[in-house]
Backbone bond lengths (Angstrom), bond angles and torsions (degrees), N, CA, C in turn:
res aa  C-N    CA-C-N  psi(-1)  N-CA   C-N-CA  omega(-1)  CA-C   N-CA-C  phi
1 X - - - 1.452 - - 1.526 108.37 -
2 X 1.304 106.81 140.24 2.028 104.06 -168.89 1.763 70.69 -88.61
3 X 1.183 106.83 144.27 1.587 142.11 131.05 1.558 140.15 -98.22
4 X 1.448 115.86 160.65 1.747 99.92 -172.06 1.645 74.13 -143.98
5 X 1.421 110.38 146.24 1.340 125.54 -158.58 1.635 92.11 -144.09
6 X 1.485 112.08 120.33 1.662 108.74 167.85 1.245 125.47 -98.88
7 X 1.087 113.88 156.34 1.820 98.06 -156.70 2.078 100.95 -137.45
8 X 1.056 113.03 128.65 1.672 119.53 -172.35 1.259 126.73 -160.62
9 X 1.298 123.12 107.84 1.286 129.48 165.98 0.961 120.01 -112.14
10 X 1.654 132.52 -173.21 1.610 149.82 -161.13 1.214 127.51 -154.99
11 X 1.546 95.74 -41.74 1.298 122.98 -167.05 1.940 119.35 -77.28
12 X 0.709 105.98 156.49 2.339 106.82 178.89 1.596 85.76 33.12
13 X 1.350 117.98 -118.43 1.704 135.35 -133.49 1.486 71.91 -101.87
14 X 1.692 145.44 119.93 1.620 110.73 142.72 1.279 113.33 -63.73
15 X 1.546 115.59 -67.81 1.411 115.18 172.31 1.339 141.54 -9.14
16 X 0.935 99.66 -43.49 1.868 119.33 171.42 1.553 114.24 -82.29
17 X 1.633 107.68 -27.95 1.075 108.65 -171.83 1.820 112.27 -98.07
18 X 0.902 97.72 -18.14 1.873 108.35 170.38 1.570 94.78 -73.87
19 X 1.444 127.81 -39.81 1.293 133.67 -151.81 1.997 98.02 -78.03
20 X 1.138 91.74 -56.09 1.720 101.26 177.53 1.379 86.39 -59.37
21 X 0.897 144.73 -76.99 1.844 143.70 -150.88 1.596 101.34 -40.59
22 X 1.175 101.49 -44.76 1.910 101.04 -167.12 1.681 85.20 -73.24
23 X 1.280 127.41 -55.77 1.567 116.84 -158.07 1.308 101.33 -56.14
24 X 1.708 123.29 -41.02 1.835 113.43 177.18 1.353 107.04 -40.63
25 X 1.428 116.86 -64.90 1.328 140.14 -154.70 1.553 110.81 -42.78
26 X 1.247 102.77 -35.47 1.838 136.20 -161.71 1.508 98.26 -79.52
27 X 1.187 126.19 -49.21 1.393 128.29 176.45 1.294 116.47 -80.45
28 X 0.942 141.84 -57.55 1.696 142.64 156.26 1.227 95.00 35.95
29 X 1.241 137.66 129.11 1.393 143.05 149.46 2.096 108.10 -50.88
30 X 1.701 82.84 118.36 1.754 79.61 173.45 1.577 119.28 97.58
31 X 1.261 98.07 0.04 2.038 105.11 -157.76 1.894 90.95 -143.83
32 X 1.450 88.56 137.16 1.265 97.54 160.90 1.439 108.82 -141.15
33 X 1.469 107.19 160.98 1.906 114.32 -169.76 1.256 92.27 -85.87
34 X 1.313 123.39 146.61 1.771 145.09 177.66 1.275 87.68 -103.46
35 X 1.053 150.43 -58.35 1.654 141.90 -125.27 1.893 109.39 163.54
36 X 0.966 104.13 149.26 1.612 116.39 166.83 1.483 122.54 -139.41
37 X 1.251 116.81 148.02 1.538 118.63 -163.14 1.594 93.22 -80.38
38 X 1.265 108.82 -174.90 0.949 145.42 167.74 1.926 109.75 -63.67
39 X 1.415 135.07 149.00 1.669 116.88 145.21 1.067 128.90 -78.24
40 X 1.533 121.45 151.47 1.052 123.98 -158.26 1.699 102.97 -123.40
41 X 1.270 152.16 135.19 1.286 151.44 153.51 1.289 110.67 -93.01
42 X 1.771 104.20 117.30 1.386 109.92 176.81 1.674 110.21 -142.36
43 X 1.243 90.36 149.99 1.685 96.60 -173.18 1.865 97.97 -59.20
44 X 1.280 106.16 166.90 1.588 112.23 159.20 1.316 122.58 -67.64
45 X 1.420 119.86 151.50 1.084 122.56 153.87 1.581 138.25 -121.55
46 X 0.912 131.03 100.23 1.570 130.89 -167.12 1.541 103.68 153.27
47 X 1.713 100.33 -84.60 1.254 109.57 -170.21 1.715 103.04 -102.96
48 X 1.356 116.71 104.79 1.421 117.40 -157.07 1.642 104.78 -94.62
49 X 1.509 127.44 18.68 1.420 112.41 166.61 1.358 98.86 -123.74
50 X 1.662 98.92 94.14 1.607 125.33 174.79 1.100 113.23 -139.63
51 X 1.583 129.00 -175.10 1.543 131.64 146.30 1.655 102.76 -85.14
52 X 1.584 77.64 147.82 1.591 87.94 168.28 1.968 125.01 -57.33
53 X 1.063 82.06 161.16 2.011 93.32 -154.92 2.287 93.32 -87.67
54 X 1.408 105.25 136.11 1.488 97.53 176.05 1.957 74.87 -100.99
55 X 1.796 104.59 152.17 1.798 117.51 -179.67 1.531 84.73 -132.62
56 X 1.103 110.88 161.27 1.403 139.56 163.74 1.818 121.17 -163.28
57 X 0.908 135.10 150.74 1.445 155.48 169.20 1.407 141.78 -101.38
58 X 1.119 135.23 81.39 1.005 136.20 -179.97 1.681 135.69 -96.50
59 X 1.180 121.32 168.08 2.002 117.94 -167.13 1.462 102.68 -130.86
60 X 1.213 109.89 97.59 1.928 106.93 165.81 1.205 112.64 -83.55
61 X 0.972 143.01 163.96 1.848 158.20 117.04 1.918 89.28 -59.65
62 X 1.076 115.84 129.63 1.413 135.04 -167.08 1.913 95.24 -131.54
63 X 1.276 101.10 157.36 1.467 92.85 162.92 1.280 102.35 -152.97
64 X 1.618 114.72 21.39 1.379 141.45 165.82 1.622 114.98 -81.92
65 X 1.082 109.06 131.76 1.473 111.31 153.53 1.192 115.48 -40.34
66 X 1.637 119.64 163.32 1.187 136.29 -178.34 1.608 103.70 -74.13
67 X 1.278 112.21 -46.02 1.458 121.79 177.21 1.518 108.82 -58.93
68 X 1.068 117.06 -70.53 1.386 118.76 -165.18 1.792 114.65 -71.20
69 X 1.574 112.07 -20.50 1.823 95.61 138.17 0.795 141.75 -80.94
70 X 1.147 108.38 -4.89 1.852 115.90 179.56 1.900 99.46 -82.62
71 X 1.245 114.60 -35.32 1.475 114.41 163.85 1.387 118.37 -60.71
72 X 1.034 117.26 -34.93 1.391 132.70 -156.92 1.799 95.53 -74.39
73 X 1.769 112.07 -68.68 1.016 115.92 154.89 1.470 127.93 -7.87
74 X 1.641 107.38 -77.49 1.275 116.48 -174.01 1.059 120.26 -72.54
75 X 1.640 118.85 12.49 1.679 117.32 172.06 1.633 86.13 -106.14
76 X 1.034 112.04 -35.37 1.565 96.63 172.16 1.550 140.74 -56.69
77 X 1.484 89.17 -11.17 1.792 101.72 175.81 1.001 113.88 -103.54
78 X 1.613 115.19 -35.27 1.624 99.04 155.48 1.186 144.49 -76.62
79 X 1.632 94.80 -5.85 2.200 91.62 162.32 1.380 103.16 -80.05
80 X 1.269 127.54 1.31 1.559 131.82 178.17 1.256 135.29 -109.51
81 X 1.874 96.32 22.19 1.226 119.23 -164.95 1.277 136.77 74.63
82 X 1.112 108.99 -26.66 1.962 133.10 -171.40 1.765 88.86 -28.88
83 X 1.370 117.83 136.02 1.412 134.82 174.92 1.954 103.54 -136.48
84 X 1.020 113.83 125.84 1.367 119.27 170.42 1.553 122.24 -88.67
85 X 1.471 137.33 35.40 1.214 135.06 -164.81 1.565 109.99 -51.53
86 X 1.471 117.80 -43.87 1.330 113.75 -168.66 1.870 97.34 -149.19
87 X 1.577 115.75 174.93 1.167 122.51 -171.06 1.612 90.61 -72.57
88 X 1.355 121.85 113.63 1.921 95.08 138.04 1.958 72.96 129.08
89 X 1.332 131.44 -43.16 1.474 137.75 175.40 1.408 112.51 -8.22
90 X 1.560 114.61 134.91 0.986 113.10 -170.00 1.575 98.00 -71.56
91 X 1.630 112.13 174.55 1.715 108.03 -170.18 1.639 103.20 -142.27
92 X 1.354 116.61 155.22 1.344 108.48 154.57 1.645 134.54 -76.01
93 X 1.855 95.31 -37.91 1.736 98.09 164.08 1.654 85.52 -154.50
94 X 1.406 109.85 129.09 1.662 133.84 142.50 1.751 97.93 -98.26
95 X 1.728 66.98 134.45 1.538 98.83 -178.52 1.749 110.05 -122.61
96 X 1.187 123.59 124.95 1.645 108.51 -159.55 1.625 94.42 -142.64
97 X 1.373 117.90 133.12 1.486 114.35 -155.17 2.237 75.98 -131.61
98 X 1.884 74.77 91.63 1.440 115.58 174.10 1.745 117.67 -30.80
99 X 1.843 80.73 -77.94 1.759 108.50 -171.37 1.395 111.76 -115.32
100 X 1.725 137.91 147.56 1.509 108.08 174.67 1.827 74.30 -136.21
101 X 1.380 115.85 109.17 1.578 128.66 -173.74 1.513 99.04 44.68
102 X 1.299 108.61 -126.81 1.814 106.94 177.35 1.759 100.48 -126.00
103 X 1.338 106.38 50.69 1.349 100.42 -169.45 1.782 99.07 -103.52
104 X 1.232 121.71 158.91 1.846 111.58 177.10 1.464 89.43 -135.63
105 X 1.524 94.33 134.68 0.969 114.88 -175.42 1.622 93.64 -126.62
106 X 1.382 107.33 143.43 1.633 128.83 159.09 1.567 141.22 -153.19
107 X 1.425 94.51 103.86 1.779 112.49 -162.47 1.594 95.15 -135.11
108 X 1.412 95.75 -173.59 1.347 92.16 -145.24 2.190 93.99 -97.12
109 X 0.909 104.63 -6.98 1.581 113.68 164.36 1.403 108.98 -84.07
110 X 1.572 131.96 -51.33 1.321 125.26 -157.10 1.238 93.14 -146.27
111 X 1.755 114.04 146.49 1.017 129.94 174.42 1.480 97.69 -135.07
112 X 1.472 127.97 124.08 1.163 129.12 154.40 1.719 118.06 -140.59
113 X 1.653 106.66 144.19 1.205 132.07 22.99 2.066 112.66 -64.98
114 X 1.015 100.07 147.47 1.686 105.26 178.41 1.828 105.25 -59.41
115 X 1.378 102.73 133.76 1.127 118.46 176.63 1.453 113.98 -44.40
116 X 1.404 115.31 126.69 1.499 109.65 162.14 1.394 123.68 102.03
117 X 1.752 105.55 -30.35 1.305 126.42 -179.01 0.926 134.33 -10.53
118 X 1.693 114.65 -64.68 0.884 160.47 -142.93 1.944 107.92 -108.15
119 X 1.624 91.55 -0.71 1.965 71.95 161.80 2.375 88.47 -146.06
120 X 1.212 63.46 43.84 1.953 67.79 174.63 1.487 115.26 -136.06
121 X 1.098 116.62 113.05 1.311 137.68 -157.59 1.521 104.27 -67.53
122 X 1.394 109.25 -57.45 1.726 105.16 165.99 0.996 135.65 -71.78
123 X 1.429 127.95 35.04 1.473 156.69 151.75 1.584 102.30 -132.62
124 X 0.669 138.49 -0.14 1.638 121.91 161.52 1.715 106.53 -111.41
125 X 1.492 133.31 -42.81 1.333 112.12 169.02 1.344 107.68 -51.89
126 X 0.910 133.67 -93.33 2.120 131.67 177.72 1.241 85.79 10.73
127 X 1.444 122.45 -90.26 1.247 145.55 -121.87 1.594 99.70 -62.41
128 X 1.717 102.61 -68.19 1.526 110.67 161.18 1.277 139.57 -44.42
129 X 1.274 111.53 -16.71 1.564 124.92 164.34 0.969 139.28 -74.07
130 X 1.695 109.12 -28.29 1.226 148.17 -154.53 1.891 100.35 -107.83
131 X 1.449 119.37 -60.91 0.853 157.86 160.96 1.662 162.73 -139.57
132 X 1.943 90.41 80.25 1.899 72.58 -156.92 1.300 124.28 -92.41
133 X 0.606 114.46 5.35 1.693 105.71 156.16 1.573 124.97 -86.23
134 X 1.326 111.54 26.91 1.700 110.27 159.85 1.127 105.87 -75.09
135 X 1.173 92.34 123.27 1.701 119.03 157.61 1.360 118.00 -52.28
136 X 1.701 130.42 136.90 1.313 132.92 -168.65 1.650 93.37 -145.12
137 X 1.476 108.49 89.23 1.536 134.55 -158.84 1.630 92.82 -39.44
138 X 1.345 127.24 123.57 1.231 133.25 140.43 1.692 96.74 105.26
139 X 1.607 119.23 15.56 1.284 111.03 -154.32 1.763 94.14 -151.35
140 X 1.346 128.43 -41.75 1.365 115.08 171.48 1.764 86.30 124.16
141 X 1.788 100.19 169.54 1.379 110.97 168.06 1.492 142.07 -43.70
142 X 1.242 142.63 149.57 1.145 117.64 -174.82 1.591 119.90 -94.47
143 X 1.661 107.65 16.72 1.475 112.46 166.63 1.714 88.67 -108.98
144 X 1.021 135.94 -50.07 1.329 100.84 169.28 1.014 153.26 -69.35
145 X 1.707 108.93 -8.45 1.615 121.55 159.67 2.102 104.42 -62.74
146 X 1.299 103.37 -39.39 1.195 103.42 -161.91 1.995 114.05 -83.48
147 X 1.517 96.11 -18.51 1.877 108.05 146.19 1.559 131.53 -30.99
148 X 1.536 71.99 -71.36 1.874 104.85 -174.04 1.940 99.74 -57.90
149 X 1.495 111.78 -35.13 1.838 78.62 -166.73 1.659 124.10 -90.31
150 X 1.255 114.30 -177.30 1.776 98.11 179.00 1.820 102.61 -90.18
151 X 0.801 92.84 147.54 1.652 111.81 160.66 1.227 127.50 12.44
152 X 1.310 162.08 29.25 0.918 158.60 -134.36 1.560 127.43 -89.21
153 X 1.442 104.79 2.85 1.676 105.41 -174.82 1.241 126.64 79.43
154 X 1.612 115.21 2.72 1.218 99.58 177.76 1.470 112.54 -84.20
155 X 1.475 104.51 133.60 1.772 104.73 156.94 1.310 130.05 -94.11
156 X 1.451 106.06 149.24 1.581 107.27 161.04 1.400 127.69 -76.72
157 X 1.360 123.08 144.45 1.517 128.32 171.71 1.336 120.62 -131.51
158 X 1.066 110.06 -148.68 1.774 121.02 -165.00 1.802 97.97 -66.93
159 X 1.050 113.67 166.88 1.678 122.42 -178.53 1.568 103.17 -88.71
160 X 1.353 87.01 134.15 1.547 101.77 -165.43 1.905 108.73 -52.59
């Protein structure tokens, strides 16, 4: 199953730490990396007295369930320190399992397509860069979701 996996930290090195995130991701039993976006520097959103967030995007061939990468993931953020104190908290690595093919899923662990996606610019440049014509079930491409919004500040940087 192709997957698109978003990838963001803040916290110590981000750079290094988005960078280790894709290499976990890469080994996964069953999964291999297709491609990785570019980094992205973007202000926060939610809880706005942070450092700015490094985003990136990436596409596996998975041969994992949706569930059991989304676990997989979340053991990956906690060997990476990832702490959840509050909604919006700055992080060492968020790991966000974007797309799972064009299938939507909604339970009370995982919801995909991932909530929100679709009006957040530092998950749709990656995404569109990477791939724009993914489909974002019930919502349109992710260069044309990423058309449609205003401005958001995200920049591009060095290749992930």
């Amino acid at each position: 199953m192709r997957a698109f996996v978003g990838l963001g930290a803040n916290l110590g090195n981000p750079v290094a730490q988005v960078r280790a995130g894709i290499a976990a991701i890469a080994v996964l039993p069953r999964t291999r990396l297709l491609t990785r976006s570019s980094l992205y520097r973007t202000a926060p959103v939610g809880y706005l007295h942070q450092p700015d967030f490094v985003n990136a995007v990436i596409a596996v061939d998975t041969g994992l369930d949706a569930a059991t990468l989304l676990a997989a993931l979340r053991d990956i953020e906690a060997r990476h320190g990832r702490a959840r104190p509050f909604p919006n908290a700055p992080r060492t690595l968020d790991l966000d399992l974007l797309l799972y093919g064009e299938e939507t899923i909604a339970t009370q662990a995982l919801v995909v397509p991932h909530p929100r996606m679709h009006e957040r610019a530092f998950v749709l440049a990656p995404l569109a860069e990477i791939a724009p014509g993914a489909r974002v079930p019930g919502r349109g491409t992710a260069a044309a979701l990423l058309a449609a919004l205003p401005d958001q500040g995200v920049r591009k940087g060095e290749p992930a």
